[in-house]
Backbone as CSV, one residue per row, in Angstrom:
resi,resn,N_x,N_y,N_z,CA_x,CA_y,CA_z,C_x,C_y,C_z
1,UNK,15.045,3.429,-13.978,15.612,4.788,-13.961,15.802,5.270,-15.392
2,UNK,15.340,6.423,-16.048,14.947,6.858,-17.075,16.818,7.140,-17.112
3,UNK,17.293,7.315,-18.827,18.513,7.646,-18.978,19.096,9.311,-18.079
4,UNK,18.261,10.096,-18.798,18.276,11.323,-18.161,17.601,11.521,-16.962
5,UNK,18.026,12.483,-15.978,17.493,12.543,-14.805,16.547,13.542,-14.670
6,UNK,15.374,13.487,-14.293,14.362,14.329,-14.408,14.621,14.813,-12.981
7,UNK,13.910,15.968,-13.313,13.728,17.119,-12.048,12.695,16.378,-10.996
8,UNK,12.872,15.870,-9.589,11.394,15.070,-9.193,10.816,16.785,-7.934
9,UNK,9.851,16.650,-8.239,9.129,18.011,-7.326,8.336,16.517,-6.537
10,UNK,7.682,15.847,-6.498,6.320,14.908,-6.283,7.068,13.660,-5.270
11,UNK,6.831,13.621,-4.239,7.094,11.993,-4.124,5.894,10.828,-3.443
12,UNK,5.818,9.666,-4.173,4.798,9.815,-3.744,4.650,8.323,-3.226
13,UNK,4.353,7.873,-1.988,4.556,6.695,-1.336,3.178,5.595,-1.056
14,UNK,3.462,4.492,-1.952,2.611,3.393,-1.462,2.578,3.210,-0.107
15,UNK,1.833,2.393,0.849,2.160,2.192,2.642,2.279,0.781,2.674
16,UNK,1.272,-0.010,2.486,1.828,-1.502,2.654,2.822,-2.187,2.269
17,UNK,3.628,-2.832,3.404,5.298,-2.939,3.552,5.681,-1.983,2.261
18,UNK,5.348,-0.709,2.513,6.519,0.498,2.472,6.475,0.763,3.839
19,UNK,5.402,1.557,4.452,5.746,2.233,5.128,5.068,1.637,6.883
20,UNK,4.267,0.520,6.437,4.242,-0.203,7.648,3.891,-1.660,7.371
21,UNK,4.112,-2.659,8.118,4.488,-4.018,7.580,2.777,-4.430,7.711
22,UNK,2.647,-5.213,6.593,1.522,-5.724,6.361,2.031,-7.686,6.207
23,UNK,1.194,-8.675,6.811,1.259,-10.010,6.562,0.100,-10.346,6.676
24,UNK,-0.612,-11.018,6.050,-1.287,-12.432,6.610,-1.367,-13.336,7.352
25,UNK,-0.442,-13.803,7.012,0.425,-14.838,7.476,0.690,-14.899,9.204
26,UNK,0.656,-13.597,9.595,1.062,-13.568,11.002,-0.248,-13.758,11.734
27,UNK,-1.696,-13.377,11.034,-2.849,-13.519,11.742,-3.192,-15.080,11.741
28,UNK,-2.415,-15.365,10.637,-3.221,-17.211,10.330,-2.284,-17.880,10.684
29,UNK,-0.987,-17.880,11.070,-0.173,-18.863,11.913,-0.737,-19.144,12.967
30,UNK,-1.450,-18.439,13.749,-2.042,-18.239,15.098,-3.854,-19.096,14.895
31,UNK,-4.292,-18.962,14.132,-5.157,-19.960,13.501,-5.478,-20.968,13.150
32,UNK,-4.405,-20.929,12.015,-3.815,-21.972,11.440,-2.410,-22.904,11.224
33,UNK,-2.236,-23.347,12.225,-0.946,-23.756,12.557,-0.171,-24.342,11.596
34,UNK,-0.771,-25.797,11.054,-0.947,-26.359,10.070,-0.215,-25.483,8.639
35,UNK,0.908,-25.850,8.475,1.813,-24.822,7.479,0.883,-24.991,5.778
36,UNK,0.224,-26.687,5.769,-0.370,-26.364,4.280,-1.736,-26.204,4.576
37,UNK,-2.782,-26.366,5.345,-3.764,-25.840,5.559,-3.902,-24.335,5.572
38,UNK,-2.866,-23.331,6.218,-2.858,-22.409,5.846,-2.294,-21.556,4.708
39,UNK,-1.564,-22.581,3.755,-1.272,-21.632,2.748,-2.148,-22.128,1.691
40,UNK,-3.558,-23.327,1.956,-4.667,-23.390,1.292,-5.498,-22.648,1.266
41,UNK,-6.052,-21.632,2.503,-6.875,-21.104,3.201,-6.488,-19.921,2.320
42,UNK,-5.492,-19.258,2.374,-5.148,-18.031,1.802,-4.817,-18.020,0.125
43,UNK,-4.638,-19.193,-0.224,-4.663,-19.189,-1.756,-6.169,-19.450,-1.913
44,UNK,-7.264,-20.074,-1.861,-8.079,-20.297,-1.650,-9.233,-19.902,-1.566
45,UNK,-9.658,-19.447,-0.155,-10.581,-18.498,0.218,-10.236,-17.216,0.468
46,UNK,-9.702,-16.591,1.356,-9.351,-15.201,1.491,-7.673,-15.005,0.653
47,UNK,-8.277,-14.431,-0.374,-6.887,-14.735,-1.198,-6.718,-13.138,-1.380
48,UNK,-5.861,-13.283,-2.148,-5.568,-11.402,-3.045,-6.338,-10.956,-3.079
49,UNK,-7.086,-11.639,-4.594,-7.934,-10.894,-5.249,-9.127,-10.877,-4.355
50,UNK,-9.553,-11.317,-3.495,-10.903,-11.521,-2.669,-10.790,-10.206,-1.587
51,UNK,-9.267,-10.202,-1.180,-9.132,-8.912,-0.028,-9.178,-7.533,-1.660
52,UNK,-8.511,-7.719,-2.538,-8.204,-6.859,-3.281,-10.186,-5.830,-3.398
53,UNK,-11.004,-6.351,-3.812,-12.160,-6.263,-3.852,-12.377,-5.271,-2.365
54,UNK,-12.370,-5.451,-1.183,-12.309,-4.234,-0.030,-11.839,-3.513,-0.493
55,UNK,-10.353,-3.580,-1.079,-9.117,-2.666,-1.530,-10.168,-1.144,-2.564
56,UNK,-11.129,-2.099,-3.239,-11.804,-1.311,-4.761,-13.691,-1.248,-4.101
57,UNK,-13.446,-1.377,-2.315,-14.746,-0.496,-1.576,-15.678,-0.826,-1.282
58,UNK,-15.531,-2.905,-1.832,-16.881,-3.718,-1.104,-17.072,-3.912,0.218
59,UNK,-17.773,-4.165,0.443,-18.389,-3.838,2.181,-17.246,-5.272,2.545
60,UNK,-17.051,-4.930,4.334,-16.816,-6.514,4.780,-17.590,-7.212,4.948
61,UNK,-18.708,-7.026,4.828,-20.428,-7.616,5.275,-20.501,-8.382,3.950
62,UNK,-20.383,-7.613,2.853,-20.556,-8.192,1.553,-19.422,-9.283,1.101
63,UNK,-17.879,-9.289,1.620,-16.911,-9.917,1.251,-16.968,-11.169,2.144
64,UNK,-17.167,-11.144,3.460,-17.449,-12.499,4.348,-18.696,-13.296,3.471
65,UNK,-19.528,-12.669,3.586,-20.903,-13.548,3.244,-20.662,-14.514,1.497
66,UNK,-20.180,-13.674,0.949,-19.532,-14.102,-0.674,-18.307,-15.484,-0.282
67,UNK,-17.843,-15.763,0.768,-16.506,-15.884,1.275,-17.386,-17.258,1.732
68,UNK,-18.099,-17.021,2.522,-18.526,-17.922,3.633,-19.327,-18.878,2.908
69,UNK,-20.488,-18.609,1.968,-21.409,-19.189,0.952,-20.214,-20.443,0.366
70,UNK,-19.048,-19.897,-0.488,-18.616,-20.831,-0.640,-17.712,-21.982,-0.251
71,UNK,-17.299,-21.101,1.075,-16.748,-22.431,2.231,-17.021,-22.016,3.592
72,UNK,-18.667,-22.595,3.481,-18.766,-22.659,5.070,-17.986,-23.056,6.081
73,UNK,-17.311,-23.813,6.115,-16.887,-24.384,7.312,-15.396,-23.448,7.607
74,UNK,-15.275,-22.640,6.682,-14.047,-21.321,7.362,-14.707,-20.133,7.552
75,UNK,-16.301,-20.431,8.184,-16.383,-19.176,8.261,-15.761,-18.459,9.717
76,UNK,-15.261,-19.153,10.462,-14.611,-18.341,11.612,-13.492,-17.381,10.887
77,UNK,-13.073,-18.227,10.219,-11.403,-18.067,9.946,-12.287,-16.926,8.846
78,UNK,-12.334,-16.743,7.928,-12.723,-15.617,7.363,-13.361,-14.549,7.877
79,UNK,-14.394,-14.347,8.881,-14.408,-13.080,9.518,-13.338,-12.675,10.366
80,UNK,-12.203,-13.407,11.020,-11.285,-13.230,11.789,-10.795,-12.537,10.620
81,UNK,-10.870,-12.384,9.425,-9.644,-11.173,8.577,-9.934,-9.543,9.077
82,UNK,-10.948,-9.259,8.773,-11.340,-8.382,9.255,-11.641,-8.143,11.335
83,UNK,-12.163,-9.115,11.956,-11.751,-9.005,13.226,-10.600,-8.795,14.183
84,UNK,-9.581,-9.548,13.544,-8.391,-9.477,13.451,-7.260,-8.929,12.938
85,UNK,-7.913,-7.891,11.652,-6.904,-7.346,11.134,-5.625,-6.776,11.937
86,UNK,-5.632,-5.632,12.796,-5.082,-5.637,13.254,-3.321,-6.148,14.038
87,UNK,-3.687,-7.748,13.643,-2.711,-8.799,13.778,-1.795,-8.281,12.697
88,UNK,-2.377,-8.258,11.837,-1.766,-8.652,10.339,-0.517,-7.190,10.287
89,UNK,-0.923,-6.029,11.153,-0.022,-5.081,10.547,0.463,-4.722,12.118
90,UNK,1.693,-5.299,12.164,2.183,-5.613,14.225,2.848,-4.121,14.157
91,UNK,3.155,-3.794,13.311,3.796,-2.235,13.231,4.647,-1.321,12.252
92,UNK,5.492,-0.289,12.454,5.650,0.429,11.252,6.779,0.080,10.650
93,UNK,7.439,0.326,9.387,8.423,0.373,9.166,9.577,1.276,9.618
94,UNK,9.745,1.341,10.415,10.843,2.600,10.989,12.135,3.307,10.176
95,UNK,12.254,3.215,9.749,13.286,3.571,8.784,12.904,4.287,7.652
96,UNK,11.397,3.750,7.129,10.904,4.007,5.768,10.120,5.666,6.404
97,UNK,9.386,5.211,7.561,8.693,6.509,8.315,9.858,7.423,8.106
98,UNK,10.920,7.674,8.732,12.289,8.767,9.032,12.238,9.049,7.812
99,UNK,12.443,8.726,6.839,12.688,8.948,5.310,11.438,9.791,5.121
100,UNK,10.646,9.609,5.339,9.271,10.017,4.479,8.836,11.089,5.931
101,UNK,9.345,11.648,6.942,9.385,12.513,7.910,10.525,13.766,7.670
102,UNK,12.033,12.665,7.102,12.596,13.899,6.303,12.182,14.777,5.035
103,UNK,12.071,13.686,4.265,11.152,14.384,3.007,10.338,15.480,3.267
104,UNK,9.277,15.338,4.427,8.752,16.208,4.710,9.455,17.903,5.081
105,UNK,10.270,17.552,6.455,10.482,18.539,6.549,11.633,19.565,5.627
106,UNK,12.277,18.782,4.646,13.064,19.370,3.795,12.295,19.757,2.751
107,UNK,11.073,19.886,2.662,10.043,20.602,1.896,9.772,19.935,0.490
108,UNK,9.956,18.399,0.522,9.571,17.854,-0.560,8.088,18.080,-0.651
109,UNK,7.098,17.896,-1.979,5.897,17.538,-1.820,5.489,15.903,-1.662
110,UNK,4.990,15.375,-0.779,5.101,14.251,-0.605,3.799,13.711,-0.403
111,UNK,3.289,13.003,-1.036,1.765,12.264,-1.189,1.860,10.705,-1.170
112,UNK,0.458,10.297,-0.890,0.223,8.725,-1.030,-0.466,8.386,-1.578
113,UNK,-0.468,7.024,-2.255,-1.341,6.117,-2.960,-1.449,4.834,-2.751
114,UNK,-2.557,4.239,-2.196,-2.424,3.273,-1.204,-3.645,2.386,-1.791
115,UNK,-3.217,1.074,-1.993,-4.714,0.230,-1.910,-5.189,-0.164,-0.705
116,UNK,-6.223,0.084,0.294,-6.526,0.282,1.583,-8.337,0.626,1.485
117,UNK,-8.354,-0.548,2.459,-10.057,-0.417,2.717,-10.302,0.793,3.365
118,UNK,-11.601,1.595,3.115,-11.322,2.870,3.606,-11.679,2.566,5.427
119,UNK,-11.764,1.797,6.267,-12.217,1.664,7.237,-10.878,1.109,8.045
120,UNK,-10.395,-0.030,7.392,-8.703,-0.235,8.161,-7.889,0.929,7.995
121,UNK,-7.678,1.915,6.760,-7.320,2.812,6.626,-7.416,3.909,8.044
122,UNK,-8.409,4.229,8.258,-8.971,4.805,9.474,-7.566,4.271,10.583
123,UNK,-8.316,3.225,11.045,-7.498,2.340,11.777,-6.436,2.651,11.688
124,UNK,-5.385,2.915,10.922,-4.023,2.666,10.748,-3.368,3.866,10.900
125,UNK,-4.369,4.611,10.519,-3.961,6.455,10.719,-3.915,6.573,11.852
126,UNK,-4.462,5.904,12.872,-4.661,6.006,14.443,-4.110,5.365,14.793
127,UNK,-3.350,4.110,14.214,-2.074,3.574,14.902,-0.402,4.414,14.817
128,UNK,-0.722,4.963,13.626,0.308,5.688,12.920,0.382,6.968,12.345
129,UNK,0.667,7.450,13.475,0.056,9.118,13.408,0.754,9.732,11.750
130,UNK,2.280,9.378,11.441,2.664,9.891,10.469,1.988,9.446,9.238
131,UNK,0.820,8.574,9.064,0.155,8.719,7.716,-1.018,9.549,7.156
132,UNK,-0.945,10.605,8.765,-1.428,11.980,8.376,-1.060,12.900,8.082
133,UNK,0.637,12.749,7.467,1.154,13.722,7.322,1.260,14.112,5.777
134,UNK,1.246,13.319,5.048,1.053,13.615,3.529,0.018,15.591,3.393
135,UNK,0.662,15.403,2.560,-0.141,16.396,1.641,-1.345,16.050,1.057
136,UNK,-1.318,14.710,0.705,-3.145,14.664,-0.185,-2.722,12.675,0.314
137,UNK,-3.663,12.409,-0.210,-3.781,10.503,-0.028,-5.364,10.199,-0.445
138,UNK,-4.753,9.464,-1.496,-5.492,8.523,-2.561,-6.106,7.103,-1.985
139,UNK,-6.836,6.648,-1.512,-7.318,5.816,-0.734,-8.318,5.120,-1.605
140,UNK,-7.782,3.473,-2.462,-8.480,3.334,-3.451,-9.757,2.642,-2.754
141,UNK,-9.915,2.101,-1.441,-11.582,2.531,-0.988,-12.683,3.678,-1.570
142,UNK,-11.471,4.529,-0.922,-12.658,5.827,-0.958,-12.929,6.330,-2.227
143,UNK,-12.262,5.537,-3.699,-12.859,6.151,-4.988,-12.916,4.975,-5.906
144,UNK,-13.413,3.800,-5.767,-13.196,2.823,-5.951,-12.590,2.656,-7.191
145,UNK,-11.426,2.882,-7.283,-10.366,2.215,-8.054,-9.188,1.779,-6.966
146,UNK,-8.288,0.578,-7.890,-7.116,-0.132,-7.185,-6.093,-0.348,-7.883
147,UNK,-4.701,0.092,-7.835,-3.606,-0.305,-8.248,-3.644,-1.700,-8.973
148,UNK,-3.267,-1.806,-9.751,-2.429,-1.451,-10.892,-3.524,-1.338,-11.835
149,UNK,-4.638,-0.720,-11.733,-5.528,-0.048,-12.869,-4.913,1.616,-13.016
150,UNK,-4.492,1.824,-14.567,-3.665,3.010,-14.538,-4.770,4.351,-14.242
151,UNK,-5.884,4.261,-14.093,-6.693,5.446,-13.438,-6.649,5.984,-12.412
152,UNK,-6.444,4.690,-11.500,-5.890,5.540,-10.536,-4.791,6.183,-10.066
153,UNK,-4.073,6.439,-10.667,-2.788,7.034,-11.253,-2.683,8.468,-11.896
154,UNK,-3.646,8.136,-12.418,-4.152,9.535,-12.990,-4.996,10.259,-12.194
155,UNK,-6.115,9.825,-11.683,-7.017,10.180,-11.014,-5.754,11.002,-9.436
156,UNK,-5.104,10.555,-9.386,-3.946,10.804,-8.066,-3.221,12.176,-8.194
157,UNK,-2.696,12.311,-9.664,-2.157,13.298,-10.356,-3.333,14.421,-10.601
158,UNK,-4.417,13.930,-11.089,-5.043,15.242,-11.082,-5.526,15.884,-10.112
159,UNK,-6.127,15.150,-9.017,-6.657,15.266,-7.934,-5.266,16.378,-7.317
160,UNK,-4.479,16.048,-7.517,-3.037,16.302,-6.417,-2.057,17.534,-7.210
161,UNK,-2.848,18.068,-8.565,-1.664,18.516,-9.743,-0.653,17.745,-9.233
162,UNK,0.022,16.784,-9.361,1.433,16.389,-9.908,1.775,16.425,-11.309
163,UNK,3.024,16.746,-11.436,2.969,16.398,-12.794,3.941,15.487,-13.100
164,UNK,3.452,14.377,-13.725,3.838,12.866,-14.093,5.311,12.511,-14.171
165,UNK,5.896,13.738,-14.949,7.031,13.945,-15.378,8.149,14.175,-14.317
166,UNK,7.369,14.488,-13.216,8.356,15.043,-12.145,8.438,14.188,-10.711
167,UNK,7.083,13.615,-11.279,6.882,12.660,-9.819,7.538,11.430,-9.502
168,UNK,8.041,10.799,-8.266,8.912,9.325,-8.419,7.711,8.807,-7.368
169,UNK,7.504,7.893,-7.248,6.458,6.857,-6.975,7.118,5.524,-6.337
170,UNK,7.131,5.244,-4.923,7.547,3.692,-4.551,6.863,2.550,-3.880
171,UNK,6.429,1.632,-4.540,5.697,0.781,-3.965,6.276,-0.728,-4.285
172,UNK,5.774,-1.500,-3.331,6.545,-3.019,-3.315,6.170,-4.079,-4.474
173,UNK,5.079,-3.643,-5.272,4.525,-4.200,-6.026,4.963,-4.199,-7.399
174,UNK,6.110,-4.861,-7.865,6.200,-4.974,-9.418,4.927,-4.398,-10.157
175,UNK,3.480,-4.913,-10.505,2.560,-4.503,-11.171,2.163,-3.413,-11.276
176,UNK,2.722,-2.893,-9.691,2.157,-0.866,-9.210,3.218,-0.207,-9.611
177,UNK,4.686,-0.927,-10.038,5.697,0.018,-10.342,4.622,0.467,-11.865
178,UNK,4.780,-1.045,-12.564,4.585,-0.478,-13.990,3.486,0.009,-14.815
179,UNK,2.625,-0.410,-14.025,1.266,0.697,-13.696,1.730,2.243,-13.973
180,UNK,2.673,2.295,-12.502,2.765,3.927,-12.809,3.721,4.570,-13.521
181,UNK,4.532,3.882,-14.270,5.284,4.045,-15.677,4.510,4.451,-16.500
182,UNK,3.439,3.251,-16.820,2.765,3.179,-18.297,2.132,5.016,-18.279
183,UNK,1.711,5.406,-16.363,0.907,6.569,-16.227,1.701,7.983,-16.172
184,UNK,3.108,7.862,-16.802,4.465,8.552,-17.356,5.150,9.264,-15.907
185,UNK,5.141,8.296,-14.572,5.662,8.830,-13.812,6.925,7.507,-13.679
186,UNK,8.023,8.381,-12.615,8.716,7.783,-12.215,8.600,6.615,-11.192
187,UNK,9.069,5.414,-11.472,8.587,4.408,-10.138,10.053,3.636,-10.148
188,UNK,9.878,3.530,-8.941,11.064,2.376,-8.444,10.380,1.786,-7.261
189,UNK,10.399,-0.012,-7.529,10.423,-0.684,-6.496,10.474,-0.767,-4.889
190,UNK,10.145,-0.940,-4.012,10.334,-0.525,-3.204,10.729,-2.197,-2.616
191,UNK,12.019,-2.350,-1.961,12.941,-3.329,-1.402,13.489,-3.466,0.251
192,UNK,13.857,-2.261,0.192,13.885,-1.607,1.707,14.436,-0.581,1.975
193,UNK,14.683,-0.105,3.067,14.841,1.259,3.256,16.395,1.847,2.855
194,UNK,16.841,0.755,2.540,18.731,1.467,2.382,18.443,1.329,0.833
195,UNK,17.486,0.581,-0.018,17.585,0.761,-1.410,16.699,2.334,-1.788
196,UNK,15.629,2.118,-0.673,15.356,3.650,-1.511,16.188,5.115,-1.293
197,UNK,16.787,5.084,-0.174,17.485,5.715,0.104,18.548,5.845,-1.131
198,UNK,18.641,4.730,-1.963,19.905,4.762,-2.493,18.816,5.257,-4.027
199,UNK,18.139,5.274,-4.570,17.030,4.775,-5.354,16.707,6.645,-5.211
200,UNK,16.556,7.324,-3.817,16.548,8.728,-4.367,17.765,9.341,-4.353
201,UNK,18.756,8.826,-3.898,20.067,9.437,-4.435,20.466,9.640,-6.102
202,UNK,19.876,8.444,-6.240,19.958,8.584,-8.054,19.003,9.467,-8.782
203,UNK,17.790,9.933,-8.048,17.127,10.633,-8.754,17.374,12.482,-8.186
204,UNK,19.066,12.347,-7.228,19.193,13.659,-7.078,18.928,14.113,-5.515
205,UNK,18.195,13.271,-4.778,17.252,13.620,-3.491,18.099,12.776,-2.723
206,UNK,18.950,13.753,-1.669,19.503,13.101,-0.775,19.032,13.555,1.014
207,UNK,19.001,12.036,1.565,17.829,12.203,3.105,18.837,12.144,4.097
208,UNK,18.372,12.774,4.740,18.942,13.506,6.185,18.245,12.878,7.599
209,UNK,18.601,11.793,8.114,17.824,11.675,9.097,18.688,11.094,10.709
């Protein structure tokens, strides 16, 4: 939180566990029972940086086969990421939605920036009707850049006129807060729904829901 309090016009919301719960973990318990086999599997083969790569617009065709080459013998378990996705996100955050439904109708401008394959993306809009409600959404599929590269940050702002100065930004990701610092906007952490709540009280913005 900057000393002085800036005017925020912009708000602008990451989605994974912000605004609907994302795990792994819940598709590969069911897989992988085995508590260190599966936290090999996911450090391992389908790791961050390997899903991160969909995130920045490689095919799933292209990410299994890269995946599979070097450990055949998971190749079930690695196309099940994508077959299965689904698993992985059981539903929304409810609390964080109301917040970001008030925002709306109290006439904030309210946008997203999301690292999201552009094809689960799809998907998720159709599970979750309110992530059609934004004003604009940055979908680092669809322009292949990914958080915490500060372009897309910029690229978000221009695309969207925000202006940097005015905008507050919340995502769960330490690296995406300071990402979008370095890109002179406001960011705060995102923890859960009674901290941001408390998190735009300080920046002046109080929610009604």
């Amino acid at each position: 939180m900057p000393d002085s309090t800036p005017e925020i016009r912009h708000i602008v919301f990451d989605i994974g566990n912000v605004l609907i719960q994302w795990n792994p973990e819940l598709l590969y318990r069911r897989l992988i029972p085995d508590d260190g086999e599966r936290a090999a599997f996911l450090a391992e083969v389908c790791t961050h940086d390997w899903n991160l790569e969909q995130d920045r617009g490689r095919s799933w065709a292209d990410a299994e086969a890269e995946a599979i080459a070097l450990h055949p013998h998971g190749a079930d378990h690695i196309r099940a990421w994508r077959k299965h996705w689904h698993e992985m996100v059981p539903g929304p955050i409810e609390e964080s939605a109301a917040i970001l439904e008030a925002l709306i109708a109290e006439g904030y401008d309210v946008t997203a920036l999301t690292n999201f394959a552009e094809d689960t993306f799809i998907e998720a809009q159709t599970r979750f009707p309110y992530l059609a409600t934004f004003r604009g959404i940055t979908v680092s599929g669809k322009i292949r850049l990914v958080k915490p590269d500060v372009a897309i940050y910029h690229h978000h702002a221009e695309t969207l006129a925000l202006d940097p100065a005015a905008t507050l930004f919340f995502d769960d990701m330490p690296a995406n807060i300071e990402a979008a610092r370095a890109a002179g906007w406001n960011a705060e952490r995102f923890i859960d729904p009674a901290t941001m709540r408390a998190d735009l009280a300080r920046y002046g913005i109080s929610v009604r829901t």
